[in-house]
N, C-alpha and C positions, 0 to 999 in steps of 0.2 A: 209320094213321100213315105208314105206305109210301105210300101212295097221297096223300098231301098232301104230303110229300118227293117222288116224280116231280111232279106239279104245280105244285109251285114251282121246280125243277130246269126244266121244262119253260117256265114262264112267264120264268125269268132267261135264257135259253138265246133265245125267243122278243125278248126286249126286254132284252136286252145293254145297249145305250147307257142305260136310263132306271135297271137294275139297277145301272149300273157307276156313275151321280151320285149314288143312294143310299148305295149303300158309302164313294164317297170322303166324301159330308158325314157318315155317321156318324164315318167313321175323324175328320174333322177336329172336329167335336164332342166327343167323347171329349178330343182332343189339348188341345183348350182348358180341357178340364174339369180336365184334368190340372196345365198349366201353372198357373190359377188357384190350384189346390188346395197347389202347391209354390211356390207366387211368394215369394220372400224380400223383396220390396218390398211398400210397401201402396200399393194405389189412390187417390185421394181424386177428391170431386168438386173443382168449383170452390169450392162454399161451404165445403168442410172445407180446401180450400188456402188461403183468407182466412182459415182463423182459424187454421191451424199459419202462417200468413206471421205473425200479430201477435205471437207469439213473435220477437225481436230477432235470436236468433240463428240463423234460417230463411236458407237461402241458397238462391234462384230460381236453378235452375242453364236459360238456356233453349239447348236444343241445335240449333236450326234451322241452314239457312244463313242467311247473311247478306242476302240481300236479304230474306227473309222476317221476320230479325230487324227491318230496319232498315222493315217496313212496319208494322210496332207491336211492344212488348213489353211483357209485367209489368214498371212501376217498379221500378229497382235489380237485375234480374233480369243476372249474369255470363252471358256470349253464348260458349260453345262449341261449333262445329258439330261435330256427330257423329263425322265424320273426324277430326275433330282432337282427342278426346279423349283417346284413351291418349297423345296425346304432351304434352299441355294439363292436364293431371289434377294435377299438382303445383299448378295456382292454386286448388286446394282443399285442399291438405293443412292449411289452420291450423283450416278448418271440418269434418274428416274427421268427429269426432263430435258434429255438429250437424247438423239435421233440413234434407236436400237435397231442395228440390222440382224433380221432372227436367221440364220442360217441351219438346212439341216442336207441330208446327202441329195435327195433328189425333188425336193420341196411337198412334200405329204404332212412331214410332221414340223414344219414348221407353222403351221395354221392354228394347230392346235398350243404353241408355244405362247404364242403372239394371244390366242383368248384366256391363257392362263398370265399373264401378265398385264393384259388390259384388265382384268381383274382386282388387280391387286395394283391399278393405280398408272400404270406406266401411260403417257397418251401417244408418245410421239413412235411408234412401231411399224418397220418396214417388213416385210417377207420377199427373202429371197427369192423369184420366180425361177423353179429348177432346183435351186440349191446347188450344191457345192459341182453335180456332173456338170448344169449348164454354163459355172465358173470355168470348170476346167475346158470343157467344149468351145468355151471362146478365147481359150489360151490365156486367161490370167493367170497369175505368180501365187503360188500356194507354198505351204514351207511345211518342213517334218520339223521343225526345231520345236523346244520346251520341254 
């Protein structure tokens, strides 16, 4: 057992840099497993956010910026860029408990949309899985109007 402890001591000590990429992707694997495991929002694909959208009272919240917005979005979908959420949060208060789908361009920031509004009250929060490319990817109907 010692002698396979100096060996590996000896091999990370030897290959530093190759040892030191393995540690950080375990550490950042771990972290994901974690974040997953406590996520207070649910994921959905595309085809499960088509069918909580045919529910009326679904409210596409998409959080891009705006020239992203304005090069397509989900029909009917209210357009709050990220930055401007905590101060823009009140154009949802009549929807607070009605099912918000967070939509952003490739689903990064919409995670962080969804912990700033679980914050401040909302419970019922979906995030798009992908965001709006794995929308388009599966050929739903996007619109430049507004």
């Amino acid at each position: 057992m010692n002698v396979t402890l100096d060996r590996l001591l000896e091999f990370v000590s030897n290959h530093w840099l190759m040892a030191s990429g393995f540690f950080i992707a375990i550490i950042l694997l771990v972290q994901d497993i974690f974040d997953s495991a406590f996520r207070r929002h649910k994921m959905v694909s595309p085809g499960e956010a088509v069918t909580l959208m045919n529910n009326d009272s679904t409210v596409v919240l998409d959080i891009r910026e705006p020239h992203e917005f304005s090069a397509g979005h989900i029909s009917n979908a209210l357009h709050i860029p990220l930055g401007k959420l905590d101060e823009r949060a009140f154009e949802l208060e009549s929807s607070r408990n009605n099912p918000i789908l967070v939509v952003c361009q490739v689903g990064t920031r919409s995670g962080a949309a969804c912990k700033k509004l679980l914050k401040q009250g909302f419970p019922r929060l979906h995030e798009l899985k992908g965001g709006m490319q794995a929308w388009q990817d599966e050929k739903l109907p996007v619109t430049k109007k507004r």
